[in-house]
VEXDREN-2710 file (C-alpha; in Angstrom, 1 decimal):
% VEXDREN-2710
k/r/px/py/pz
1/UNK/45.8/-43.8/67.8
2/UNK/44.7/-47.0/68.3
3/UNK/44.1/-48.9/71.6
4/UNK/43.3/-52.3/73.0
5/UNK/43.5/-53.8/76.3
6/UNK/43.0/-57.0/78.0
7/UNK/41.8/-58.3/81.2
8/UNK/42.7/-60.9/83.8
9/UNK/42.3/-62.3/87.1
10/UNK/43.4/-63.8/90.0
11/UNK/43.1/-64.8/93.6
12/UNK/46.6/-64.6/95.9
13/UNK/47.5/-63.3/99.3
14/UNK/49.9/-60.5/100.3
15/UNK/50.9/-58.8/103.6
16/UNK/52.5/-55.1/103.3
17/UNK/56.2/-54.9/105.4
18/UNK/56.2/-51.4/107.1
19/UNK/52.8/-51.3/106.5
20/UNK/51.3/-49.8/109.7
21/UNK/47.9/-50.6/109.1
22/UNK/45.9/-54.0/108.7
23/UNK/47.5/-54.3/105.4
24/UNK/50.5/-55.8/107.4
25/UNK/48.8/-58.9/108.1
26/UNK/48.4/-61.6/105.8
27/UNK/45.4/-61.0/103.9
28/UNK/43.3/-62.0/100.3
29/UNK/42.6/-59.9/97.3
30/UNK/40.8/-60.8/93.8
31/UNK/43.3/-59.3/91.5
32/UNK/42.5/-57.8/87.8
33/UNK/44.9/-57.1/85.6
34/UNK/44.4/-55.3/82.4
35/UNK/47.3/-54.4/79.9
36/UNK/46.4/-52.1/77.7
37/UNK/48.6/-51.4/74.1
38/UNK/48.5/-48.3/71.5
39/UNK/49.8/-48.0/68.1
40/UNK/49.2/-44.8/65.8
41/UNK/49.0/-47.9/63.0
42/UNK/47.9/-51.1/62.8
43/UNK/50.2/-54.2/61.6
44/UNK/50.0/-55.8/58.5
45/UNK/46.8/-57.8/59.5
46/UNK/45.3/-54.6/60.9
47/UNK/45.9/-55.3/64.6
48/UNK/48.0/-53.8/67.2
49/UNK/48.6/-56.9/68.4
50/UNK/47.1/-60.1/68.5
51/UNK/44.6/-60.5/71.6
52/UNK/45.5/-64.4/71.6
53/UNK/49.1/-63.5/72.4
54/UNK/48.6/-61.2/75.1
55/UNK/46.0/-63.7/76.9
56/UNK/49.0/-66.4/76.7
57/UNK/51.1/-64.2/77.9
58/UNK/48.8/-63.0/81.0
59/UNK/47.9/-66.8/81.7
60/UNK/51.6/-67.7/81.8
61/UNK/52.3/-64.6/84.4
62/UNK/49.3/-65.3/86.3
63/UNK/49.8/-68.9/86.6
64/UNK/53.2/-68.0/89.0
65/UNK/50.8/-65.9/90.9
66/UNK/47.6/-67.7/91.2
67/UNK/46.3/-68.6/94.7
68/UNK/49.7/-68.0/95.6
69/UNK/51.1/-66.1/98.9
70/UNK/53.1/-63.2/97.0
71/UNK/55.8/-62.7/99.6
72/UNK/56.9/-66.3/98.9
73/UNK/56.8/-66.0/95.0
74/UNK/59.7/-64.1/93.5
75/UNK/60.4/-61.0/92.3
76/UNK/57.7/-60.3/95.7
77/UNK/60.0/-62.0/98.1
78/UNK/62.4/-59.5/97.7
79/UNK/60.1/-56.2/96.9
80/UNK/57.1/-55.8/98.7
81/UNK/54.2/-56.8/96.5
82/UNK/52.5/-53.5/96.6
83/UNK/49.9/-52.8/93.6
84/UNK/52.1/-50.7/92.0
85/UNK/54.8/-53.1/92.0
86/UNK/52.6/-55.4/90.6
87/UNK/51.5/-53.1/87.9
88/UNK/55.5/-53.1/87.1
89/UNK/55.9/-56.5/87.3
90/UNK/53.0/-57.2/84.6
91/UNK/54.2/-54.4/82.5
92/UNK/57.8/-55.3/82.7
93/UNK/57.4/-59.4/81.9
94/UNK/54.5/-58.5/79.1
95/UNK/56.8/-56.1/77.2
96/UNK/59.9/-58.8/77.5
97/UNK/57.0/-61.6/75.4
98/UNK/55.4/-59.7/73.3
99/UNK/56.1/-57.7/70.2
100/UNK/54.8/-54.8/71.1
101/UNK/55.1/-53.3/74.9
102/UNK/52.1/-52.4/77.0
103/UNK/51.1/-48.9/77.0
104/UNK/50.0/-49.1/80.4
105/UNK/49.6/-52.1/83.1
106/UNK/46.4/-51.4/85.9
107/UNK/46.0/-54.2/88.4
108/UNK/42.9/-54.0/90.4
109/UNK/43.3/-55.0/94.4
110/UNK/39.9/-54.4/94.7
111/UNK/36.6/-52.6/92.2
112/UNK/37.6/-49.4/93.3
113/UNK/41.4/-49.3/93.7
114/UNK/43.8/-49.9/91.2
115/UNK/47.8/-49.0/91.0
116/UNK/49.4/-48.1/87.3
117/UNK/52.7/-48.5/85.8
118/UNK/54.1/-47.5/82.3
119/UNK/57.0/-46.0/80.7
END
């Protein structure tokens, strides 16, 4: 099986409803975001899939999110923008653009926390 990822970053603030901790106050995170995608073959230019693509594709999502308040940006003003729902969101846009889906979406809230979504 072959595997690649690729990683991403951003700055945007979030506040957690029903949180009962600090986390429901309006507060900053430097996100990463790393896709990651596995194919038991390559394609027919001996890739899983091109790394130029998925950057485009990350810089498009990211751009929506970037230095943003993500209770004001939708799908987040609707769904609280947990990191797990952010690891969904990634996953879910990423697979709709590119030819082949994520394996797996992490997003980082900080160096040592990190939510995952796949299917």
């Amino acid at each position: 099986m072959y595997e690649v990822a690729v990683k991403s970053s951003f700055s945007a603030a979030h506040q957690l409803i029903g949180h009962e901790g600090a986390c429901a106050d309006l507060h900053g995170h430097n996100w990463t975001v790393e896709a990651m995608f596995a194919a038991p073959q390559l394609d027919e230019i001996q890739m899983v899939v091109d790394f130029y693509h998925v950057k485009k594709a990350m810089e498009t999502l990211i751009g929506k999110l970037d230095h943003k308040i993500l209770n004001e940006v939708p799908p987040f003003d609707e769904a609280n923008p947990t990191a797990e729902k952010l690891a969904e969101y990634f996953y879910t846009e990423l697979k709709k653009s590119l030819p082949v889906p994520p394996s797996l979406v992490k997003v980082f809230e900080t160096d040592h926390t990190w939510a995952s979504y796949r299917e």
